[in-house]
C-alpha positions in Angstrom: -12.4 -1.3 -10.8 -13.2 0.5 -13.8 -13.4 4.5 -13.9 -16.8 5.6 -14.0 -17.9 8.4 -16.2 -21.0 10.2 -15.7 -22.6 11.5 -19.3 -25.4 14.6 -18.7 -26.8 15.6 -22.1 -30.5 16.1 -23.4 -29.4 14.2 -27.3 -30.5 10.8 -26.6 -27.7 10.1 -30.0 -25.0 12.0 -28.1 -25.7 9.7 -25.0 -25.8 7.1 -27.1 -22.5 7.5 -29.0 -20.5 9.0 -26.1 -21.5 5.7 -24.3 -20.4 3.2 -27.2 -16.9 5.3 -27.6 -16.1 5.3 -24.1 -17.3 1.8 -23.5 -14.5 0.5 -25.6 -11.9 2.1 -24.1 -13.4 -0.1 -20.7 -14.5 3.3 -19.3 -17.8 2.4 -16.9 -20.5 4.9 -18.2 -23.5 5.8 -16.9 -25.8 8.5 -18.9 -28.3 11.2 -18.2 -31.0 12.9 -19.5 -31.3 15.8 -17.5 -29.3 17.5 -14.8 -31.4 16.4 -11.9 -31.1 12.7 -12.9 -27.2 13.0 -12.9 -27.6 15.3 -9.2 -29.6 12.5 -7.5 -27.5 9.7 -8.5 -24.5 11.6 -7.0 -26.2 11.5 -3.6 -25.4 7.7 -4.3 -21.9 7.2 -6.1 -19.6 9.2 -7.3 -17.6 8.8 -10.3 -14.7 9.8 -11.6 -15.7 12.5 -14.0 -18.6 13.9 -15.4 -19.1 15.0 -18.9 -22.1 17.8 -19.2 -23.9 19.7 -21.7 -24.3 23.6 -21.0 -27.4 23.6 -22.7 -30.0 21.2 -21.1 -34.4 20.9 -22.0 -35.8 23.3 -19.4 -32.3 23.5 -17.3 -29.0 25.7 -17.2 -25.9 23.7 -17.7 -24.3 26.1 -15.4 -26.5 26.1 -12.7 -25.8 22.3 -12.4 -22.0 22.8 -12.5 -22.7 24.9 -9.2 -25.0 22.6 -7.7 -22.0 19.3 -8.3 -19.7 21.7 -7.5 -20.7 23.0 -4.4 -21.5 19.2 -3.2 -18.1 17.8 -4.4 -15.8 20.5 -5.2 -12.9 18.4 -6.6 -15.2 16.3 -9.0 -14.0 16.9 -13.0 -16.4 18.7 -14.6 -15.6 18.7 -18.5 -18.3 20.9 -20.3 -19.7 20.0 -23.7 -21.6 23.1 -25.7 -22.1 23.5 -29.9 -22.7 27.7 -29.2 -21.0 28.1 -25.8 -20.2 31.5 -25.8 -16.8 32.9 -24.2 -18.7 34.5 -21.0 -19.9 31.5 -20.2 -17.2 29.5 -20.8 -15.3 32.0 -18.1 -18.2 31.8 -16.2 -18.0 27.9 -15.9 -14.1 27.7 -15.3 -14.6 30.0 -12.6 -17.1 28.0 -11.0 -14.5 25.1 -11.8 -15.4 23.3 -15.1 -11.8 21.3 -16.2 -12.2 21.8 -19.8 -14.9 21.7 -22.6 -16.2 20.0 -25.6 -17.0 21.5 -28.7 -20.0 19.9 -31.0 -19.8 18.2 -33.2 -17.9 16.0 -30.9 -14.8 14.4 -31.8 -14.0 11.3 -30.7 -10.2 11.9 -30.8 -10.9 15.2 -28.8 -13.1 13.6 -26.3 -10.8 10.7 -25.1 -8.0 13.4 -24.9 -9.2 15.5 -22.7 -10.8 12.6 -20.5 -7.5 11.2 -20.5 -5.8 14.8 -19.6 -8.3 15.5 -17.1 -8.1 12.0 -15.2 -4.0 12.4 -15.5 -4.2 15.7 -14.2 -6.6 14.9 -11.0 -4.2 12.0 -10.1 -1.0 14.0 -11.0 -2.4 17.0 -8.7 -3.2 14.7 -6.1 0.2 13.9 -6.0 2.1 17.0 -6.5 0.2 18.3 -3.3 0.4 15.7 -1.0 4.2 14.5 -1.1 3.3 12.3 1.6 6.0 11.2 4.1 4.4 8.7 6.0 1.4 7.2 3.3 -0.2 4.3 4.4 -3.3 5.4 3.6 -3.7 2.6 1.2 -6.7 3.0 -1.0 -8.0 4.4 -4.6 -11.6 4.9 -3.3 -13.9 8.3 -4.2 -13.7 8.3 0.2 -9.9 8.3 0.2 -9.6 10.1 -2.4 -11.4 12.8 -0.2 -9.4 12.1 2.6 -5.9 12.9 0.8 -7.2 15.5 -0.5 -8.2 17.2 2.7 -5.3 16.2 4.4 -3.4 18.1 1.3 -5.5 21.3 2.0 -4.9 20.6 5.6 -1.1 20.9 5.6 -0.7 23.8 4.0 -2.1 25.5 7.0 -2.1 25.7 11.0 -5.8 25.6 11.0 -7.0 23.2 13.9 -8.6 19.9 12.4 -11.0 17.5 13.6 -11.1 13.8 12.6 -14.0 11.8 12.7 -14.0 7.9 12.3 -14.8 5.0 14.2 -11.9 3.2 15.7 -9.6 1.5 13.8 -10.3 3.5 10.6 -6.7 5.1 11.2 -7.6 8.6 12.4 -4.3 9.1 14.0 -2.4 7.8 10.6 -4.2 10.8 9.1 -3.0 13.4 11.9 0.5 12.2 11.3 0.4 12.4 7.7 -1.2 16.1 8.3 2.0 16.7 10.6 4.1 15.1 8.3 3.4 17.0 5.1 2.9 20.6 7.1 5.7 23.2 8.1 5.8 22.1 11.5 7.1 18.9 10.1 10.7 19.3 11.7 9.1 20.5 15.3 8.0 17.8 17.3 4.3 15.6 17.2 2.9 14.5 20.5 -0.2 12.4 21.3 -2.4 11.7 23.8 -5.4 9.3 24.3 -7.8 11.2 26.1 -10.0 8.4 27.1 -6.7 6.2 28.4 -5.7 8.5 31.3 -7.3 8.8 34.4 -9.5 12.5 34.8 -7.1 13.0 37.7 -4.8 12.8 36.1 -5.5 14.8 32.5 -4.5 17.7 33.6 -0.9 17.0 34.5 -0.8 15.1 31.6 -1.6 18.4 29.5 -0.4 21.6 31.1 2.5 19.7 33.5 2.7 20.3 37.0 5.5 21.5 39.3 7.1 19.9 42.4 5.0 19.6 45.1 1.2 19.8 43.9 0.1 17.1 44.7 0.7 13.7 46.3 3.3 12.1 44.2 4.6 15.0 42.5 8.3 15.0 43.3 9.8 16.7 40.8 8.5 19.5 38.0 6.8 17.5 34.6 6.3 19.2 31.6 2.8 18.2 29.9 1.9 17.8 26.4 1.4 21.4 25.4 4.5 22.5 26.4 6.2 19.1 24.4 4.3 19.8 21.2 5.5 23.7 21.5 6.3 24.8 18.1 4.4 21.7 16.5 1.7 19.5 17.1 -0.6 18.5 19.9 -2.8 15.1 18.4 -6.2 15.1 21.3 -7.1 11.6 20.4 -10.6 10.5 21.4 -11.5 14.2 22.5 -15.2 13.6 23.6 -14.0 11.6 26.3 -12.0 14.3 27.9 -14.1 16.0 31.2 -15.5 19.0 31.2 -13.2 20.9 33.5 -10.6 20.1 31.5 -12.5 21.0 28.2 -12.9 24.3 29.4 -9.1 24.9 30.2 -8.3 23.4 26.7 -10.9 25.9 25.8 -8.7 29.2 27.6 -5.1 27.8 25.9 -6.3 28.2 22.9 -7.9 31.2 23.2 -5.0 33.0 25.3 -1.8 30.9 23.8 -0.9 30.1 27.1 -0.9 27.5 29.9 0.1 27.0 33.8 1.4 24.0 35.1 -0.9 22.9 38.0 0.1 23.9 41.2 1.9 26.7 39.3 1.5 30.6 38.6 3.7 31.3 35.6 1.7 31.9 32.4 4.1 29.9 29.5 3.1 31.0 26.1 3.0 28.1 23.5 2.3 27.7 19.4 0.8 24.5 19.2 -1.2 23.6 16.6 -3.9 21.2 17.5 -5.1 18.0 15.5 -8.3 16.2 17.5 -9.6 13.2 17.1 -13.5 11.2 17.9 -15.1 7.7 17.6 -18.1 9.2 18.8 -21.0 12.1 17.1 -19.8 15.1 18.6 -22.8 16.6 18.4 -24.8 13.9 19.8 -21.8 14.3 23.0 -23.1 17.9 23.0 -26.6 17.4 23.5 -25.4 15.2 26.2 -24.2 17.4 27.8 -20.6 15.6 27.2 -18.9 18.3 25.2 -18.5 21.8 25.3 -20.1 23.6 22.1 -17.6 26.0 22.1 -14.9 23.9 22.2 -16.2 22.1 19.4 -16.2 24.7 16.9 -13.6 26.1 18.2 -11.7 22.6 16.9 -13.4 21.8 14.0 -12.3 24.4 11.3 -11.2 21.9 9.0 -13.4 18.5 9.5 -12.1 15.0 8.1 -14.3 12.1 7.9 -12.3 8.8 7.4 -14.8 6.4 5.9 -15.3 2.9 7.6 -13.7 0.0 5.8 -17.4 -1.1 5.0 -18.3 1.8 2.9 -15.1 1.4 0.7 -14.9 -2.3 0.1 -13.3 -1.4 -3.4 -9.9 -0.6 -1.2 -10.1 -4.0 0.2 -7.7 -6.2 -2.2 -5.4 -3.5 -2.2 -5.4 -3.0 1.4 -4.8 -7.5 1.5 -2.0 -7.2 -1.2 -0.4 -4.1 0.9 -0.7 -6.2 4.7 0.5 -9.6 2.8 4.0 -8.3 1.2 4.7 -6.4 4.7 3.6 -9.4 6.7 6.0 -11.3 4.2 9.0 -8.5 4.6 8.7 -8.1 8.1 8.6 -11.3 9.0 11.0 -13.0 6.3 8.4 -15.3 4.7 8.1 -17.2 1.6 5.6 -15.6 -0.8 2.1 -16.0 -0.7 -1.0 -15.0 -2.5 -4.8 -14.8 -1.4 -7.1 -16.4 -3.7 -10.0 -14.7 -5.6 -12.7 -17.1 -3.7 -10.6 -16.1 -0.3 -10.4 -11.7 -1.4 -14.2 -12.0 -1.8 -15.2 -13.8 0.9 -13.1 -11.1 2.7 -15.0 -8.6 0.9 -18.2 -9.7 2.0 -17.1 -9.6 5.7 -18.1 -6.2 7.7 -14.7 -5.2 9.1 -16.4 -4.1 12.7 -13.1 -3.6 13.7 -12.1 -1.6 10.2 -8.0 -1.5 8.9 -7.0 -2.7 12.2 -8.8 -5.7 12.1 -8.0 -6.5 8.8 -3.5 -6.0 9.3 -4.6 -8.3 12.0 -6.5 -11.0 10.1 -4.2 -10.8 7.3 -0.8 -10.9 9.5 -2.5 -14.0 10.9 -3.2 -15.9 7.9 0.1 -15.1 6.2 1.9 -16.5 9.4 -0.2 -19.3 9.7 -0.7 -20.8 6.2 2.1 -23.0 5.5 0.8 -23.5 1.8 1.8 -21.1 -0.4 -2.0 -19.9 -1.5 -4.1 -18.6 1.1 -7.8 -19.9 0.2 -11.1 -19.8 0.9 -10.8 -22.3 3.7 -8.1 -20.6 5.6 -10.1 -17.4 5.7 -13.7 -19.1 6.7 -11.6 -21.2 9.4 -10.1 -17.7 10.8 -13.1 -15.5 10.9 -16.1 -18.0 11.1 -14.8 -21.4 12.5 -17.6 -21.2 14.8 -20.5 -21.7 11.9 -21.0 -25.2 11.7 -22.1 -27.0 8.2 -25.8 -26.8 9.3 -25.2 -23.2 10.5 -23.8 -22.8 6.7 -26.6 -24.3 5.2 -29.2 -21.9 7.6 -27.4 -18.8 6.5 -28.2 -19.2 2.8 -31.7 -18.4 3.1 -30.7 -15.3 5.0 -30.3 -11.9 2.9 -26.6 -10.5 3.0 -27.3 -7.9 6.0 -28.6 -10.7 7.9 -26.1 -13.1 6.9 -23.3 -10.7 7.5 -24.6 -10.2 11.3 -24.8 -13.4 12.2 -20.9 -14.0 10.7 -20.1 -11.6 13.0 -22.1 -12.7 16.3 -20.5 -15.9 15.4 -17.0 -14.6 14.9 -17.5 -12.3 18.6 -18.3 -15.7 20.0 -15.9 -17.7 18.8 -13.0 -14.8 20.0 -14.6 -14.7 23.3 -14.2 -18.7 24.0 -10.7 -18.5 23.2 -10.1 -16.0 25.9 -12.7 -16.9 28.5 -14.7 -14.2 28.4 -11.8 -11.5 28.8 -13.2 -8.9 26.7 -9.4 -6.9 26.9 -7.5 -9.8 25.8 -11.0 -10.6 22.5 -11.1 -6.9 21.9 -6.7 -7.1 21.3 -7.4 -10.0 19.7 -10.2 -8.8 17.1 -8.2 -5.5 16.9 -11.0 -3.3 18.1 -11.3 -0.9 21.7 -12.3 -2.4 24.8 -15.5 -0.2 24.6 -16.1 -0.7 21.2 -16.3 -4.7 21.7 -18.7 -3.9 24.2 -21.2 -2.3 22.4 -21.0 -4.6 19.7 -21.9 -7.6 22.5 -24.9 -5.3 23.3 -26.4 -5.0 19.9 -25.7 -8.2 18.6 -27.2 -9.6 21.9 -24.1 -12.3 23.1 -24.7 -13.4 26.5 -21.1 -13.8 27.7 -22.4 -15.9 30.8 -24.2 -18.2 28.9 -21.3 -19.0 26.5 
């Protein structure tokens, strides 16, 4: 994919020659003609670097630095100006303009500073986040984000909460956050709220000594008291009850916790990383979550993207799976086709990163020709589609189309296990209760299959 630059300037010759010269150095260039143009296509995309005029017809070149700033702050921003003067050219570095331009513009000037700029914003990138444990595979604006938060991240103990639907790799990013921080050599612990049983929780958390309850034999040290000195990861938080959600609430407030059936107070430094596949806001007008608790957790929020919304990481993410597939499991070399990568890239990925290392560990294993094509990838995800079937879904628009590849694909996974939707959802690399709602809205009637 191409690096998009985004070209602000009121000179309809300036757009026009900025265009041509960048064009030929296969930059992808979009131009505008005001301010506000340029601000509501970057509610859309966003691209890799904007070049914009300080002085714009009936608009301040500044005052739309602040508005792209403040909505993207680590966008480049190189200025362009014939009479900038130096105030304002302190004014927009402050505000966090990479460079400028002087007219009349230079063409050897302009691709050097482009060139700087987009060297600089990668080299950054990487001098902050010497990542440890980086499979976060992707060159998307949305990972892009993501590495840089978890950069920002790491360099503090502030709590951080991770929002993503499952199989977007949520926990990868609380490792790498770990990995990368200076609690790095103290120890990381995990816990899947939503896999242990609410009677259980507790114990699980804070410990419990010998003797409180049915069962307990012997003293257990909980999760807190592990991760002291490093990292606690609350995986799918929302899930957690509300009793315990207020005593997760008093640790961190107070920096201490009690073993149940205990009465010493243990103090702990535990930095906390949590984790949701669900709108925690929507949980709290549920009456789900505590509100307090929330924003008590969510000082520094990451959003990891669906694979949907960053299809442009797929063929790197296919290329990544296929030589580790190959390493791991000591196979001869194989290559996806270009028909079989878009076909792939046309597919919805309900089950996100997980499903694809699953599809593409399958494929590799099972394709004893050395090319994996088209046909291998249609029989794995959409054997189920007859020809006719085929034929009906080209009249369908591509949200349609990709809907019924799916209900198809659900269907097809759920034959082959007999209706056990643990052993499907394994299978299609998605959660138990994630399966289930996807049954729901795509209206499969497991009974009737």
């Amino acid at each position: 994919m191409n690096t998009k630059i985004f070209v602000v300037d009121d000179d309809k010759n300036i757009r026009k020659s900025l265009k041509e010269i960048l064009e030929d150095e296969n930059y992808e260039v979009q131009v505008f003609p005001s301010g506000k143009a340029c601000l509501k296509q970057l509610e859309k995309e966003k691209p890799s670097l904007i070049l914009l005029d300080v002085w714009l017809q009936n608009e301040d070149g500044i005052e739309v630095l602040k508005e792209i700033k403040k909505n993207d702050p680590f966008l480049p921003v190189i200025m362009i100006s014939g009479h900038a003067t130096i105030e304002i050219a302190v004014q927009a570095t402050k505000i966090g303009a990479y460079d400028f331009l002087e007219k009349p513009l230079s063409i050897q000037s302009v691709l050097e500073k482009i060139e700087n700029c987009l060297q600089n914003k990668t080299s950054e990138l990487n001098k902050d986040i010497q990542l440890e444990y980086d499979e976060l595979i992707g060159e998307s604006e949305q990972i892009y984000k993501v590495k840089q938060a978890i950069s920002q991240a790491a360099k503090t103990n502030a709590r951080v909460f991770i929002y993503g639907e499952n199989g977007t790799g949520k926990e990868l990013v609380a490792r790498m956050i770990y990995k990368n921080s200076n609690r790095k050599n103290k120890p990381f612990i995990d816990i899947n709220c939503a896999a242990i049983p609410e009677e259980l929780i507790e114990s699980e958390l804070f410990g419990h000594e010998k003797g409180a309850f049915t069962g307990a034999n012997e003293r257990r040290i909980g999760k807190f008291e592990l991760a002291n000195g490093g990292t606690l990861f609350l995986d799918e938080i929302c899930d957690m009850s509300l009793t315990t959600q207020a005593k997760v609430l008093r640790v961190i407030e107070e920096q201490n916790i009690t073993r149940v059936g205990g009465s010493e107070k243990i103090h702990i430094d535990v930095r906390i990383i949590a984790a949701t596949n669900v709108d925690p806001l929507q949980a709290i007008k549920d009456g789900k979550f505590r509100e307090d608790l929330y924003y008590r957790l969510n000082v520094i929020p990451i959003i990891m993207p669906p694979l949907r919304e960053r299809i442009s990481d797929i063929p790197i993410l296919l290329n990544y799976f296929l030589k580790k597939t190959i390493e791991t499991n000591q196979l001869k070399p194989k290559i996806f086709t270009n028909p079989a990568i878009e076909l792939l890239c046309q597919y919805s990925w309900p089950g996100n990163v997980r499903e694809l290392k699953n599809i593409v560990e399958r494929l590799v294993i099972l394709t004893d020709k050395e090319e994996i094509g088209i046909k291998e990838v249609r029989e794995s995800l959409f054997t189920v589609i007859s020809d006719t079937d085929k034929d009906d879904l080209a009249n369908l628009d591509l949200k349609s189309a990709r809907r019924e590849f799916e209900k198809n694909y659900i269907i097809k996974a759920l034959k082959q296990f007999d209706g056990n939707i643990s052993k499907t959802a394994n299978f299609l690399g998605m959660e138990r209760t994630h399966l289930h709602k996807k049954i729901k809205n795509l209206n499969i009637k497991i009974k009737d299959e």
